[in-house]
C-alpha positions in Angstrom: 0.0 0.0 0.0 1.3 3.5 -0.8 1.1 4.9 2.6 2.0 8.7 1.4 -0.2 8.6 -1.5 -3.4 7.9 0.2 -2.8 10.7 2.8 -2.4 13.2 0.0 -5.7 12.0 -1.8 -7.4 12.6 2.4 -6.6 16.5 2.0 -4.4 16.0 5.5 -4.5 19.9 5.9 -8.2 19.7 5.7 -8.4 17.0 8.5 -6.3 18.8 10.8 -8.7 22.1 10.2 -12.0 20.0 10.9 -10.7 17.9 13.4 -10.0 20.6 15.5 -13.1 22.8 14.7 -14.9 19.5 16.0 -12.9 19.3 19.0 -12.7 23.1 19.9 -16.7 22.9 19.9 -16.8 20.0 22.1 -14.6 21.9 24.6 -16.8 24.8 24.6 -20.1 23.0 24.4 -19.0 21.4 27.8 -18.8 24.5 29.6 -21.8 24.9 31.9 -23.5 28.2 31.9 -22.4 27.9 36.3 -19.3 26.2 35.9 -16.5 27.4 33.4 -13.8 24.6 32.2 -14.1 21.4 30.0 -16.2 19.1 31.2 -15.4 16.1 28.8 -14.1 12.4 29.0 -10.9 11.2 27.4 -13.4 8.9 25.3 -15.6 12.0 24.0 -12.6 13.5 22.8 -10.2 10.6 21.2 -13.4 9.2 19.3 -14.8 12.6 17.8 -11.5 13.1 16.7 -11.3 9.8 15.2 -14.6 9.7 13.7 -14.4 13.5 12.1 -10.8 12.7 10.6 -11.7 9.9 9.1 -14.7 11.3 7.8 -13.1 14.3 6.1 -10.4 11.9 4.9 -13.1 9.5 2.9 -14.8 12.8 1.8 -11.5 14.4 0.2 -10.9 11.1 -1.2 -14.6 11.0 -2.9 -14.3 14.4 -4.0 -10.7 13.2 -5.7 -12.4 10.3 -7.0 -15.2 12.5 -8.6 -12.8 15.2 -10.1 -10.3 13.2 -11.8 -11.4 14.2 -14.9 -10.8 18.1 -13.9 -7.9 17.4 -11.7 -5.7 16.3 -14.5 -6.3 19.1 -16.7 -5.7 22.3 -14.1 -1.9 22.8 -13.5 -2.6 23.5 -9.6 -4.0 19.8 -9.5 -3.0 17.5 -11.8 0.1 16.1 -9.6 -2.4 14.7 -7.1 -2.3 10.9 -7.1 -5.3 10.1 -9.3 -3.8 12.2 -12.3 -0.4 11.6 -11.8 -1.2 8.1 -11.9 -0.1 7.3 -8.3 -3.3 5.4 -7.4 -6.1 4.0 -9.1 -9.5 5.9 -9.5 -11.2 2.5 -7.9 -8.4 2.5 -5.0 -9.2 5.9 -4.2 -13.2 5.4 -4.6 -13.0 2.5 -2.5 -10.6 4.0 0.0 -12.8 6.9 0.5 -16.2 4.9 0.9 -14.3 2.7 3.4 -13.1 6.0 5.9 -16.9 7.4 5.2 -18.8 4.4 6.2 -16.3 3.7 9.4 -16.8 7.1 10.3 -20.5 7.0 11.0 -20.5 3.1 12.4 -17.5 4.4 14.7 -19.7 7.4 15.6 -23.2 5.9 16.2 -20.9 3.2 18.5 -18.8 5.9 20.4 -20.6 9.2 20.4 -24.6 10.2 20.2 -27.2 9.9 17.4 -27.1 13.8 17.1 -23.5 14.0 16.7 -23.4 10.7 14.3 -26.1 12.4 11.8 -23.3 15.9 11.7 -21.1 13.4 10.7 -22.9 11.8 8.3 -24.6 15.1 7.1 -20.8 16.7 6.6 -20.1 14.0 4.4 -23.4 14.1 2.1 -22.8 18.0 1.8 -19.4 17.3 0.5 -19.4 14.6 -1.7 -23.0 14.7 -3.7 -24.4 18.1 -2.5 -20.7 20.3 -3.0 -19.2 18.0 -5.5 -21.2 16.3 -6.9 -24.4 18.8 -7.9 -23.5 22.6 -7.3 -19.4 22.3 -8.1 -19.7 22.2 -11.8 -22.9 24.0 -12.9 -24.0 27.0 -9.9 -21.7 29.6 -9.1 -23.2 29.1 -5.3 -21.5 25.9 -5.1 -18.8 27.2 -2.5 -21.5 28.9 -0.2 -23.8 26.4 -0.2 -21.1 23.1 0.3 -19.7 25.2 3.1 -22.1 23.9 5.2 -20.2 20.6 5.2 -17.6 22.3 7.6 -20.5 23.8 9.8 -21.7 19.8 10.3 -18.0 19.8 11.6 -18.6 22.1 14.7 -22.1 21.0 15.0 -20.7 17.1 15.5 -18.6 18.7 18.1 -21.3 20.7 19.9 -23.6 18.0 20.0 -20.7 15.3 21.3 -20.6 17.5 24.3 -24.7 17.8 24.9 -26.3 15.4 22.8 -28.1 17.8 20.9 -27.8 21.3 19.0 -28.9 23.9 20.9 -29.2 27.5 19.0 -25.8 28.4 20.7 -24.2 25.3 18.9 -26.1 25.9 15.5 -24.7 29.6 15.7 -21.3 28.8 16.5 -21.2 25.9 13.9 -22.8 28.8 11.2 -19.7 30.6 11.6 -17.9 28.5 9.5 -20.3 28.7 6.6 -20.0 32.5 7.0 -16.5 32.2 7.1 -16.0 29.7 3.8 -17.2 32.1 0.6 -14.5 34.8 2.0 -11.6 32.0 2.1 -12.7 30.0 -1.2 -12.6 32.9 -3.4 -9.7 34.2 -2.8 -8.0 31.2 -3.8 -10.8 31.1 -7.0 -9.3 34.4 -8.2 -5.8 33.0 -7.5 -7.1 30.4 -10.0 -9.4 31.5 -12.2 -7.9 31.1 -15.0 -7.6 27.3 -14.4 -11.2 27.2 -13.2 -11.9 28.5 -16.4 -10.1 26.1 -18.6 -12.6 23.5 -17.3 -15.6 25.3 -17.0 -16.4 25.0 -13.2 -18.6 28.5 -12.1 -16.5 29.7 -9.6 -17.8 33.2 -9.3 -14.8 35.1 -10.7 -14.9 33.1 -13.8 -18.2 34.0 -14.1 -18.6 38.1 -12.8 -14.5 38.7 -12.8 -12.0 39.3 -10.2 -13.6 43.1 -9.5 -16.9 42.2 -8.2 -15.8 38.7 -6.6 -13.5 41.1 -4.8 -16.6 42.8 -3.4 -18.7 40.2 -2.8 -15.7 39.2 -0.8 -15.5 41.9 1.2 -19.2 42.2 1.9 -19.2 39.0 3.2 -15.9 39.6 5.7 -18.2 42.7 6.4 -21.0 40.5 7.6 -19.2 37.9 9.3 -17.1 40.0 11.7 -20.2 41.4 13.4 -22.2 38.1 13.4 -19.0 36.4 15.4 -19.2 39.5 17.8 -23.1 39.0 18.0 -22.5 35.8 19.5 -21.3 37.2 22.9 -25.3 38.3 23.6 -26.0 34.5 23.0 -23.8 33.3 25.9 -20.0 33.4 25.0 -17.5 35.1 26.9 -15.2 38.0 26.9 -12.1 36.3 25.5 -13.7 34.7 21.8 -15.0 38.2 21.7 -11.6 40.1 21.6 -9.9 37.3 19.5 -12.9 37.9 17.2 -12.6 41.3 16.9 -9.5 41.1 16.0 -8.7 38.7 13.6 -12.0 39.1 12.1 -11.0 43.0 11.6 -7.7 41.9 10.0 -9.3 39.8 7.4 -11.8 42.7 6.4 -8.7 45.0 6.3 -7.2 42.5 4.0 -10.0 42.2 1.8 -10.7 46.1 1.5 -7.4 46.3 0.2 -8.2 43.6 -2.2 -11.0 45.4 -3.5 -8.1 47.8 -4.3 -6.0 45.6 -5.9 -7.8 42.2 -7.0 -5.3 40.5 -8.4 -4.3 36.5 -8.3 -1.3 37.7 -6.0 -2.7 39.7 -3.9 -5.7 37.3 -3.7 -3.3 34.7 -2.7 -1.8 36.9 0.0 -5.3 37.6 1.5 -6.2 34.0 1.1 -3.1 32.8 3.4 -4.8 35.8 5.8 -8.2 34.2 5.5 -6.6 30.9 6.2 -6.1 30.1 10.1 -8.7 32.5 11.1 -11.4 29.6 11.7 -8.8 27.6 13.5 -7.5 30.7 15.8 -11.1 31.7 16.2 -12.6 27.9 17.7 -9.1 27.8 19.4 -10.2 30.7 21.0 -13.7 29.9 21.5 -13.3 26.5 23.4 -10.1 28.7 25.6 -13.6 30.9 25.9 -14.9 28.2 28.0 -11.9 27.3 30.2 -11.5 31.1 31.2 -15.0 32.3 31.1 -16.0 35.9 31.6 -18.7 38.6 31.1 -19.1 42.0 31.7 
């Protein structure tokens, strides 16, 4: 078996992300509303992790599996292993069904039905609702499959409570606000490559001008709805680590409004980038040293 090969078809960077938006909102859907600090077992934790990597590792390998046809013509993607001919396209299908199915048995064994169907729900959105049907023929194929990496948080949340409280469903809705920003960035970046094979990524369809602008209006939008979520119950510290980094990435994308070009679009992508992770980092830290005005 090639060992390296099938961890570049699971996306690793992607796992890592999800894994730890999972796990941050299992931290901070343990706090009770009396009693700051984590109030989770060694089990919770090692088996959400296990369950949400090895769901977004079947899911990247799905959505390789699907877009092999693509992959191998767009320069940014055709030295994955499907194109370059490093694995199979049946390998890779079957690998990928394998870590999906696992992930939800594992779940439904280890974890809650609530949690189980995020998991299970994340992977559907990915694969068939993202990939499958939006990808190559609606240009609101990133905002809508962003939803998959909501069901992320929402696993988490629910891990921790056994269910979704409007709390959890806000905090998990953050990372659907946060996705259009962070995806088109890097669909300006490549444009030109989304182009070549027809997929309607909005700045192959409007231009890199007004995707720009939609970009920032969306930043614009998310950083108050993060802030918002202080007068739902979060404390004092995901507020200030809100403020800021969710100021940085508007400032970033003002300025890309400026100048929206595939470099500077790649520069504010790499901005965009670890703000979900510092922000869920900070809100499950939120819980452990919990304080209002």
């Amino acid at each position: 078996m090639r060992v390296r090969e099938y961890i570049e078809v699971s996306k690793p960077r992607i796992v890592v992300v999800l894994v730890i938006t999972a796990v941050t909102s299992l931290l901070a859907g343990s706090r009770f509303d009396s009693t700051p600090g984590w109030h989770v077992t060694a089990w919770q934790l090692g088996f959400l992790a296990l369950a949400g990597a090895l769901a977004s590792m079947g899911s990247s390998a799905l959505n390789q599996y699907y877009d092999k046809d693509i992959d191998k013509i767009m320069y940014r993607t055709s030295s994955r292993p499907i194109p370059s001919g490093r694995l199979s396209p049946g390998n890779v299908m079957a690998y990928g069904l394998a870590m999906s199915i696992l992930s939800v048995i594992l779940a439904w064994i280890t974890l809650n039905p609530v949690a189980t169907s995020m998991i299970a729900l994340g992977i559907f959105f990915y694969v068939m609702v993202y990939t499958v049907w939006l990808k190559r023929y609606n240009a609101a194929n990133i905002v809508i499959g962003g939803f998959a990496g909501s069901a992320a948080s929402m696993a988490g949340w629910a891990a921790a409570t056994g269910s979704i409280n409007l709390l959890g469903f806000l905090v998990g809705w953050l990372v659907f606000m946060w996705t259009p920003s962070h995806f088109w960035c890097l669909a300006i970046k490549a444009r030109e490559e989304y182009a070549s094979v027809r997929i309607p990524m909005l700045p192959v369809l409007i231009g890199n001008e007004k995707t720009s602008g939609y970009i920032f209006v969306n930043t614009a939008i998310l950083l108050p709805y993060s802030l918002a979520l202080y007068f739902f119950g979060l404390g004092l510290l995901y507020t200030a680590v809100a403020a800021i980094s969710g100021s940085l990435m508007l400032i970033y994308h003002y300025k890309l409004t400026k100048n929206p070009s595939p470099e500077f679009a790649w520069k504010a992508y790499k901005v965009t980038a670890p703000y979900l992770v510092v922000i869920f980092v900070a809100l499950a830290l939120d819980s452990l040293f919990y304080f209002r005005l």
